[in-house]
N, C-alpha and C positions, 0 to 999 in steps of 0.2 A: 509714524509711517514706516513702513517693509517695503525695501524692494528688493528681489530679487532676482539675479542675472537670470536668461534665459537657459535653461539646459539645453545647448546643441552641442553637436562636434562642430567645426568648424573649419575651414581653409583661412589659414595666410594671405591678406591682401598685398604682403609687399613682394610680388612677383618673385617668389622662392619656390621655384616648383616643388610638388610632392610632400612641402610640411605642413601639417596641422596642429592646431590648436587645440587639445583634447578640452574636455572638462575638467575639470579637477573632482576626484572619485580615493575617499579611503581606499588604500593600497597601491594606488598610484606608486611605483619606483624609480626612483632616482640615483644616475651614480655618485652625485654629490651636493649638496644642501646650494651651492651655485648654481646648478643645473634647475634644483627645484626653484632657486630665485626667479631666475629665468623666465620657468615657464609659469610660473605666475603673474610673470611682469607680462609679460606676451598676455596671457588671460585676462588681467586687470585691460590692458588698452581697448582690448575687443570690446569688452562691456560696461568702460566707460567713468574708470575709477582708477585712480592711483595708489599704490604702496610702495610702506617702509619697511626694513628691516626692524623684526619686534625681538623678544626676550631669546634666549640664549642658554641652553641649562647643559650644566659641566658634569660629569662622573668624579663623584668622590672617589674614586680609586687612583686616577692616575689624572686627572680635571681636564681631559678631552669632552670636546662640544659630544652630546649626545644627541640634542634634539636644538631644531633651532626655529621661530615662530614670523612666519611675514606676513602682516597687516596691511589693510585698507589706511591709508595713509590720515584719515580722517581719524583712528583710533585715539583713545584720549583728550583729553582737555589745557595740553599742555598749551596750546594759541585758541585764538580767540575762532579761528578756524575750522577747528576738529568737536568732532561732537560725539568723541563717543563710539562710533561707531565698530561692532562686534565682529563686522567680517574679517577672518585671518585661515590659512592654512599653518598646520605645525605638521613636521616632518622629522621622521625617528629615525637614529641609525640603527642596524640589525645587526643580528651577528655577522652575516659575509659580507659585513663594510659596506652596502648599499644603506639610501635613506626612502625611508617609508613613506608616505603619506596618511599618517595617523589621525589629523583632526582639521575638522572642516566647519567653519561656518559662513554660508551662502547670502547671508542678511543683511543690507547694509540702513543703517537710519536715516540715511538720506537722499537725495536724489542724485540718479549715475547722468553723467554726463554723456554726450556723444563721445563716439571713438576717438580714440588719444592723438592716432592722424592727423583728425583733423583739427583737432585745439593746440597740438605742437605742444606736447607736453607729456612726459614721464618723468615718474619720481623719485622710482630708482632707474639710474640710466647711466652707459657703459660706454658711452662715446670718445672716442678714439681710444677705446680702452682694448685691447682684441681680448677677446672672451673665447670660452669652449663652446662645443656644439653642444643645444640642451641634450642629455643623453635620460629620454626615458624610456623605460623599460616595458612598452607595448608594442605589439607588432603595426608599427606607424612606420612610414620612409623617411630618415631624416636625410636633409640636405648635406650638402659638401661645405656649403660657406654659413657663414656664423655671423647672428643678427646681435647687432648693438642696436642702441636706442639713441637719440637725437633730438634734438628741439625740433628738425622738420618732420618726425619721424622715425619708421623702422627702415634702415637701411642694411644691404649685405655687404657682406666684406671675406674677399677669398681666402682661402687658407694661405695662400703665399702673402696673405698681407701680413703689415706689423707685429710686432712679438709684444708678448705679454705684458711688457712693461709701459707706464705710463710716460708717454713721449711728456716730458715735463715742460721746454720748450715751448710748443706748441698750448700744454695748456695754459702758462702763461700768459701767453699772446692774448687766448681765448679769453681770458679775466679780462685784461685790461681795454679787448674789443666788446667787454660787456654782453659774450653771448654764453658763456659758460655760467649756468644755473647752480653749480655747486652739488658735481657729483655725488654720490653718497659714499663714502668707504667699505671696502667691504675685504671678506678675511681673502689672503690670498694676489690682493693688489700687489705690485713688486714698483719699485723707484731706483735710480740710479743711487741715490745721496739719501742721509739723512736729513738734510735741509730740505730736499723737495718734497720728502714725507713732509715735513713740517707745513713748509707755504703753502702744500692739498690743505691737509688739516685744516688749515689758515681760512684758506679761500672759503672748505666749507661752512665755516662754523659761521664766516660772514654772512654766506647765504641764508644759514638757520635762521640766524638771530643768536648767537651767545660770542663771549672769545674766549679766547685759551691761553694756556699756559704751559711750560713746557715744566713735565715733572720725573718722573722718577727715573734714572738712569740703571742700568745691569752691566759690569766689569767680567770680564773673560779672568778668571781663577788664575790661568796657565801665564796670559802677559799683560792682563791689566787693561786691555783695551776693550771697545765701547761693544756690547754684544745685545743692546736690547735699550729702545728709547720710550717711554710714555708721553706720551699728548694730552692736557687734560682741560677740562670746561675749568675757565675760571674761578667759578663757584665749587670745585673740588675743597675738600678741607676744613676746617673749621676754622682754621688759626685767626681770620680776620672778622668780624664783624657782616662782610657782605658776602660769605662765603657759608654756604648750606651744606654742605657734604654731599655734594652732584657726584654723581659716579659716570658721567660720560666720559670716554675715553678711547683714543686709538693707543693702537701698542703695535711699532713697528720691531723685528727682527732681524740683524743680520744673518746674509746667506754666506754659503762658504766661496761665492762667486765675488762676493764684497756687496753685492746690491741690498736693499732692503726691504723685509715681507710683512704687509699688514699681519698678525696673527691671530691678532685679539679685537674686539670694538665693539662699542657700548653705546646706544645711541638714545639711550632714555635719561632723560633730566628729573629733577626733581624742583623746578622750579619752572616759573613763567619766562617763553621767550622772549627778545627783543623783534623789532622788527628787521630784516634786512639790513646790510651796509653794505652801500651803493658803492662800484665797483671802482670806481672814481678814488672813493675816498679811501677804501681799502687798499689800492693801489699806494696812496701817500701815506699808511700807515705800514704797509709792507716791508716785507724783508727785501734784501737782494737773490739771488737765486742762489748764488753757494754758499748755500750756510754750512760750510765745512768743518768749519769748529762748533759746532752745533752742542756736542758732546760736553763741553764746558761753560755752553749761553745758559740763562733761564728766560724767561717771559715775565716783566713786570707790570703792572698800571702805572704811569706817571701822563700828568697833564691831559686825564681825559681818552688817552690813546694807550697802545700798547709796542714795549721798546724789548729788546732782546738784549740781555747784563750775562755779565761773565759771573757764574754763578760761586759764590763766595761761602764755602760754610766754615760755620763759626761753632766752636767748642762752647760750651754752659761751663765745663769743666777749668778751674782755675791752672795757672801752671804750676805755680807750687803746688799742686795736690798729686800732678804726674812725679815730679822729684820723690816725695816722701810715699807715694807708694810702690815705684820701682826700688826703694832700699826695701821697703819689707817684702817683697815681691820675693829677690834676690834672697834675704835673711832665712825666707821662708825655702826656699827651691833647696839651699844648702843642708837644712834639716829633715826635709820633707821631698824625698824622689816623687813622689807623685802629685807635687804640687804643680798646676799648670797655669799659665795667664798668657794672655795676648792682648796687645795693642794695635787700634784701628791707626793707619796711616792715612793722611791727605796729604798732596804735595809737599812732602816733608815733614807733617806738622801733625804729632800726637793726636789723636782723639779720642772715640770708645775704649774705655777698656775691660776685660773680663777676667775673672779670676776664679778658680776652684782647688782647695788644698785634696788631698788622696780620701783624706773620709768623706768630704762631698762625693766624689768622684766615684769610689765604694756604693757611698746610698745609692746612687743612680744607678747603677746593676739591681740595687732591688726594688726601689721605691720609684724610679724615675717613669712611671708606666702613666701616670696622672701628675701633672706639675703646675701649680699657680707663680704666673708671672708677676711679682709683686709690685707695682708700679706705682704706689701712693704719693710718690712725690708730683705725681703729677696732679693732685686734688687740690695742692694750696699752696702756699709761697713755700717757698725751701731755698735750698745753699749750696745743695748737692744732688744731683740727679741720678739717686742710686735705684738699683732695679734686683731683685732679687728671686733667685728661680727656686721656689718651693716645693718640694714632698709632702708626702703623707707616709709616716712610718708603719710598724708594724703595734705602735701603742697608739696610731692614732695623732700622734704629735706632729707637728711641725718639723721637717728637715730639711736642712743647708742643701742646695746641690747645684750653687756658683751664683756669682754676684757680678754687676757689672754698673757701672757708670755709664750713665747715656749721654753724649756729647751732643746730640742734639735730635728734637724728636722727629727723624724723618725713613723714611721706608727704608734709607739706605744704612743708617745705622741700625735698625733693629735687625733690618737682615744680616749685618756684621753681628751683631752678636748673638744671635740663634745660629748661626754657621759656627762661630768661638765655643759655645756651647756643647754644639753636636761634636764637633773635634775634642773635646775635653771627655766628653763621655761614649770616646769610640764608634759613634756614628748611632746609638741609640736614639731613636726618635720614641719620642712621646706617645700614648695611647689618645691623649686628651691633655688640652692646654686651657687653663680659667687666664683670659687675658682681658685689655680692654678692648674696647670694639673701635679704636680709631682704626680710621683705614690705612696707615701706614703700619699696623701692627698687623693689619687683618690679614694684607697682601704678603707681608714677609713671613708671616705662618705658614701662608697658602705657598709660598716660595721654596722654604727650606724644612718645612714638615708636612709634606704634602699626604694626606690621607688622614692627618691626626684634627680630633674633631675639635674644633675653637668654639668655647660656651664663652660666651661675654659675660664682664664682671657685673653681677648682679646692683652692684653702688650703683653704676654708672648708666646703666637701667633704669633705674630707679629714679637718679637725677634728671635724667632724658625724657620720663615720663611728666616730671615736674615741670620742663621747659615748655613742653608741649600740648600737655593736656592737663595740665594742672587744676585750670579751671574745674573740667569736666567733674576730673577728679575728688575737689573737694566740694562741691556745688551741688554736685548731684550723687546720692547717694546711690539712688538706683544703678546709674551706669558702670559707678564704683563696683557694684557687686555684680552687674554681667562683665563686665572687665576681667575682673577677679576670677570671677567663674571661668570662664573663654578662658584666660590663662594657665588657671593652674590645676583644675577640675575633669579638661578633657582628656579622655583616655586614650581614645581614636582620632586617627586625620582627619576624616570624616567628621567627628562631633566637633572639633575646634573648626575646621572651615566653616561647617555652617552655623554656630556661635559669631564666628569673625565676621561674616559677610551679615548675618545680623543684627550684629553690632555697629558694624559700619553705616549702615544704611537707617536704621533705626535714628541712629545720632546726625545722620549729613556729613559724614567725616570722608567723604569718596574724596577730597580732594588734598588730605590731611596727608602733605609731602612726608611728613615723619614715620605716621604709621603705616604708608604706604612702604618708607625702604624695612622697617622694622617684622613687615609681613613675608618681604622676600628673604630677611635673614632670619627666620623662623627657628631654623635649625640650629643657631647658636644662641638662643635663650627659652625658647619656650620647654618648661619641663617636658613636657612629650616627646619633645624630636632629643632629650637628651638623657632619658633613664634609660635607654639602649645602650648606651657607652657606659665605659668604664672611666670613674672618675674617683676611685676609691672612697667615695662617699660623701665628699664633699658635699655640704648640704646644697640645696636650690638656691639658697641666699647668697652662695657662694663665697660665705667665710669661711676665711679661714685662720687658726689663733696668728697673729703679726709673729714674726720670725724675732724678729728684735725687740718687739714689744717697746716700752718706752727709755729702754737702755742707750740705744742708738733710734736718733730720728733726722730726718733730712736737713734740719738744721742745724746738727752738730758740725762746730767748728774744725780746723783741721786738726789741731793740736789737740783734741779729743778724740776725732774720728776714731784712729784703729785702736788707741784705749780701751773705748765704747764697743766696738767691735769685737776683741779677742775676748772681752768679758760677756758679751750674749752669746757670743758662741762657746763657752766654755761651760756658761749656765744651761744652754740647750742639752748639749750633749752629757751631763751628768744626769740632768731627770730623763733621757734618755736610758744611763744606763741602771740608773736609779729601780727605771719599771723592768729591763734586761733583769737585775738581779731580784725582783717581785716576782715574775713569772716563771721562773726556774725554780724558786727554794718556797714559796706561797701558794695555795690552792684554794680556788673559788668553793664556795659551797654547792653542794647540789640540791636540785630540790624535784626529782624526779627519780623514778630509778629504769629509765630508758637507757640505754646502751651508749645511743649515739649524745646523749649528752656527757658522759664519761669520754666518750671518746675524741670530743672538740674538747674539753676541758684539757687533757693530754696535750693537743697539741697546738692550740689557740694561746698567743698571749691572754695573761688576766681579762688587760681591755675589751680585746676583741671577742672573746667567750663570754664576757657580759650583755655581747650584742647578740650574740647569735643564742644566748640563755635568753633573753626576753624574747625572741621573735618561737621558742620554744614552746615555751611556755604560755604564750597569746594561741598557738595553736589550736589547744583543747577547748578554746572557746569558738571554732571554726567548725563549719560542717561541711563533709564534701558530697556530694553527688554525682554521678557517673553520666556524663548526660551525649559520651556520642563515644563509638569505637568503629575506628580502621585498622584493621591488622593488627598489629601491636601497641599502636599507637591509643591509648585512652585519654578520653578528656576529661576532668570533672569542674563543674559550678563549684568553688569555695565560697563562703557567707560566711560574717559572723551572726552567731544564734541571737534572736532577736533585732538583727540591723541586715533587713534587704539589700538596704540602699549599696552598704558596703560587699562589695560581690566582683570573686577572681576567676578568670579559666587559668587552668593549669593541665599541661600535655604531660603524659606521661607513655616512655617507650618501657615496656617490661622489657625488650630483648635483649637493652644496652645499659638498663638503669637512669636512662636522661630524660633531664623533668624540666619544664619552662611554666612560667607564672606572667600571667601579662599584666604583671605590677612592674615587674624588669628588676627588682630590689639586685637579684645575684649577679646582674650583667653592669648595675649601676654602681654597686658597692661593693661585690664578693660574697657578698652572706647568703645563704640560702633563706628565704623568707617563710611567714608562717605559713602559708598558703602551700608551699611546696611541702613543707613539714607534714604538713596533716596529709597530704596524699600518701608520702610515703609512712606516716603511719596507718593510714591505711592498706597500703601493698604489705603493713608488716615488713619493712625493709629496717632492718635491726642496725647498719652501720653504714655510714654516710660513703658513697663511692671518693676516691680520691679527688677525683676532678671539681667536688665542690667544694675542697678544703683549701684555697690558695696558700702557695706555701709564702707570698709574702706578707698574710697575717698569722703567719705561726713563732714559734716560742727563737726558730731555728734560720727565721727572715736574714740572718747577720751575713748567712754565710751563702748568699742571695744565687744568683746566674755563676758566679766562680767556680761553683763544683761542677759545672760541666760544659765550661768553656774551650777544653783540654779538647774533646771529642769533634767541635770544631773547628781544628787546628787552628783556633787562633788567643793560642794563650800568649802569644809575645806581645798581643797590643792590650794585655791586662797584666802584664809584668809588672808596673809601679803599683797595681790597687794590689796584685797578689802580693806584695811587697809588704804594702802598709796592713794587709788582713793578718800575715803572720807574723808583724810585729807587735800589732796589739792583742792578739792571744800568747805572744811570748811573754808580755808584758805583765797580763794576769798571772801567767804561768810561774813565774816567777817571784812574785810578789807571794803565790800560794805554797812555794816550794821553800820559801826563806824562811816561812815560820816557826820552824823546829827544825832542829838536826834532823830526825827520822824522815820529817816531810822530804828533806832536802837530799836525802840519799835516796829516796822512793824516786823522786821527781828525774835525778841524777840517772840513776837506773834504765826510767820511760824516757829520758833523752837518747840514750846512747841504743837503746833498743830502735825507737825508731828510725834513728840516725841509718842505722843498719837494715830496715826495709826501705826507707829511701832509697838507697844504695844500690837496691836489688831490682827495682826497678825500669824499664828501660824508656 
């Protein structure tokens, strides 16, 4: 069954002269996604139907709200209540900071009730809350005074009434007089205290049906004190048994006034409601109203109810292991100026720590652009909870670039040590992070590398699909291979959505809490949303060779630990320079006499001219076709001859030389792929422009971002890596100079010479 609202305009019944109720109409404008609540909520009453606040979608650039979705309150099946129902408006922000009204659907699947007046009930509702005027953007007359919502109703309220903040007092009262329904949160709510944020919280989640828990805290850098609290559904997390990984959540902020700002809130579970808790009882499980030390409670279960504990964290990390590596810490700092480490404090008491000597520190000027977070201790029993931040070299190998102990796995240590991190390597953030997808990793990514794109570790994927769809998986064959397909097959957003929603439906999986969160985070696993980034190539499986391999493993005892330790690292860096000295004095063969293969041979390590010789070479078996032109701009259909199936567009600008292939191979890995290859031999383009030659797979990666750090004045914060670069070319240098008298008077000569352009200098 469809019904749908009547289209009128409308008047305001609650004696507000001169406001109406428009319709809601694509391009509707609004000066703020509140305003658009608003007048939704006003619309919903008239015609007999409540809503919630729906989905929420952030700008990867800087993770401001862009666009935000409110639904007929019936959407969903998360109670026995809701049916599904498809009516919601979504509203976009523009560019002159107004929000749109972009998406409309009119249909509800079920029966609308009389006006909200008269059943005494709204769903999203503002009482005693003072709100703005709704400001939309048609030649409409708005009022002076400013409508909240109520259990009796739509009432006014002047502008000289109440300030913005929630009289918490009062709503108190309102609980424990059992009239207060259990406001909804919404961004922008302001409270005196952090405790009163909390007891709202509180109250609402009683009305829902869930409880909470108090989670993740944020420390002010400058004095250490409290700048940012999380609220979360009980069911957040994994760590326990009755815990799904729900992502509901408030997130209040301090103001510079001391009050505190809803900023964030999430209101979608991933699991089945409870029913209500009756306000009675709520009341004897409650808090007191100042919860002033708030900052240092947590939220537990005991005895069926929920108690507020002084929240206690505990190091994994042994104490003798902090002794014996602040000596090597120290051993090392004496020999090594650019050796760096820091340790996480708690109330006096050791915890995280992170460590990077000068040649990690180095890679990371060249390699740190793609980094895997290596976190395997977390897969099975261990002794030590080491964590190690991975490269991709210019051979392809695996590079050191800092290591850290995780004292305990919660959002606030991994933000301690991505912050340690970025401090160690001058404030270089990452291109691309392979991490795990726990949400205490996912948020301090989101925290401290904000734009950098998080692919989740393929294992663990893998494992998740096992937990969840296992059956499916090994049962049915068929689904195995539209899974598969849907996965890893679709080229376009478009061919994966409609793959996915035929899949879903296909199977009955609409209710499948896992693949439902696994759809919204689409963008950190599914190959498609991830061959657009740069990830140095890392395959899709997302291995990568283990850094320590089984020399050092999590169960190494301590009295081995840095043994085990300075011997893989010592082993690393010699096959390291092992293939260094292969690609300078060794030369690939050719097997073409094309120009631009001479000319990557030149200047591609061995490794890496092996990659871009096969995608060469694959070319000639490719045909391209010219199949659209604008301006400059040409397109052609690539195929391999005799395989349809397999078929690329490729743009090409003649004005500029710049070529893209919607394989993505050059944006995912650096290589130009075959598909580009064969256009440009087709343009007859005889040597490869510079800009598709990265220079961190060249022969010359060593001497990375340092050469031209100088230009932007800020060579003083690369003083210790410039330090350790010209010590370890002194180091060859000398070793080359020693070999003979003659050498040693050559070398002697080239010292003192360029001693003397140094000099010259200014």
């Amino acid at each position: 069954m469809t019904v749908k609202p009547k289209p009128t305009i409308y008047q305001n019944d609650n004696n507000i002269e001169g406001e109406s109720i428009l319709e809601p109409n694509i391009g509707l404008e609004f000066n703020t996604p509140e305003d658009a609540q608003e007048f939704y909520n006003h619309y919903a009453t008239k015609n007999g139907f409540k809503i919630r606040i729906g989905q929420l979608y952030r700008s990867r650039i800087d993770g401001s709200v862009v666009s935000r979705r409110y639904v007929c309150s019936k959407e969903g099946f998360q109670t026995t209540s809701r049916t599904g129902c498809p009516a919601f408006i979504r509203v976009q922000r523009i560019d002159s900071g107004k929000w749109v009204l972009a998406n409309i659907n009119k249909e509800h699947n079920h029966e609308l009730e009389q006006e909200q007046e008269q059943s005494g009930e709204i769903d999203i509702c503002t009482s005693r809350i003072q709100r703005k005027n709704v400001n939309v953007n048609v030649p409409t007359p708005i009022s002076k005074s400013c409508i909240v919502s109520t259990r009796k109703g739509l009432r006014s309220i002047d502008e000289g009434g109440p300030s913005g903040v929630l009289d918490f007092k009062r709503h108190k009262r309102e609980i424990n007089d059992g009239e207060n329904r259990g406001e909804e949160p919404y961004k922008g709510l302001e409270f005196v205290t952090a405790g009163e944020a909390y007891e709202f919280y509180y109250s609402y989640a009683g009305n829902t049906g869930f409880k909470v828990r108090i989670g993740q805290l944020f420390r002010s850098k400058n004095n250490g004190s409290i700048t940012s609290r999380r609220f979360v559904c009980s069911k957040e997390g994994h760590q326990h048994p009755s815990r799904v990984g729900c992502g509901a959540f408030m997130r209040i902020q301090r103001q510079e006034t001391g009050r505190w700002l809803v900023d964030r809130f999430q209101n979608e579970h991933n699991h089945e409601l409870g029913p209500p808790i009756d306000a009675s009882e709520r009341a004897s499980k409650g808090f007191k109203e100042a919860s002033s030390g708030l900052e240092n409670m947590d939220l537990v279960e005991s005895n069926g109810g929920l108690s507020l504990v002084t929240r206690s964290r505990e190091s994994k990390i042994g104490s003798d292991w902090y002794n014996e590596l602040f000596d090597y810490f120290q051993a090392r700092q004496a020999e090594d100026m650019g050796f760096f480490y820091a340790v996480e404090m708690h109330n006096g008491r050791a915890m995280s720590v992170f460590w990077a000597d000068a040649r990690s520190r180095f890679s990371c000027t060249q390699f740190g652009d793609a980094i895997v977070l290596d976190t395997t201790y977390k897969s099975g029993s261990y002794s030590l909870p080491l964590a190690s931040f991975i490269g991709v070299n210019h051979h392809r190998q695996p590079v050191l670039l800092g290591c850290a102990l995780i004292a305990e796995e919660s959002e606030e240590s991994f933000t301690w040590v991505f912050q340690a991190w970025l401090r160690a390597m001058s404030g270089l953030r990452p291109v691309s992070v392979v991490a795990d997808q726990d949400r205490a990793i996912q948020h301090s990514i989101a925290q401290v590398f904000p734009g950098t794109h998080h692919r989740f570790s393929a294992w663990q994927v893998v494992a998740k699909e096992q937990e969840n769809i296992d059956e499916l998986l090994s049962m049915n064959p068929e689904f195995k291979y539209e899974y598969e397909t849907c996965i890893f097959q679709s080229q376009m957003a478009n061919e994966f959505e409609a793959a996915w929603n035929l899949l879903i439906n296909k199977y009955d999986l609409r209710e499948n809490t896992w693949l439902k969160e696994m759809y919204w985070m689409r963008k950190s696993w599914v190959p498609l949303y991830i061959r657009g980034t740069f990830f140095a190539g890392i395959s899709m499986d997302g291995s990568v060779k283990s850094y320590f391999g089984t020399i050092l493993t999590c169960q190494a005892p301590l009295s081995e630990f840095l043994i085990r330790y300075k011997k893989a690292l010592e082993q690393r860096r010699e096959e390291e320079r092992k293939e260094d000295f292969n690609s300078f004095n060794l030369q690939a063969v050719l097997h073409t006499k094309d120009p631009i293969e001479e000319q990557c041979r030149r200047l591609y390590t061995i490794t890496m001219f092996k990659v871009f010789q096969k995608e060469l070479l694959e070319c000639y078996s490719y045909v391209g076709i010219k199949i659209n032109v604008e301006g400059a701009i040409s397109r052609y259909l690539v195929q391999k001859c005799g395989n349809g199936d397999e078929r690329n567009t490729v743009a090409f600008n003649a004005s500029n030389l710049n070529i893209s292939c919607s394989c993505k191979m050059f944006e995912f890995e650096g290589v130009l792929c075959r598909h580009a290859l064969k256009v440009f031999q087709i343009m007859n383009i005889r040597e490869l422009p510079s800009r598709y030659i990265l220079h961190r797979w060249t022969k010359d990666a060593k001497y990375g971002i340092l050469r031209d750090v100088d230009s932007a004045g800020a060579s003083q914060d690369y003083k210790p890596l410039m330090l350790w670069s010209l010590r370890e070319e002194a180091k060859n240098y000398i070793e080359a100079g020693t070999a003979s008298l003659e050498r040693y008077k050559l070398a002697f000569e080239i010292m003192q010479e360029g001693r003397r352009n140094i000099c010259w200098q200014n």
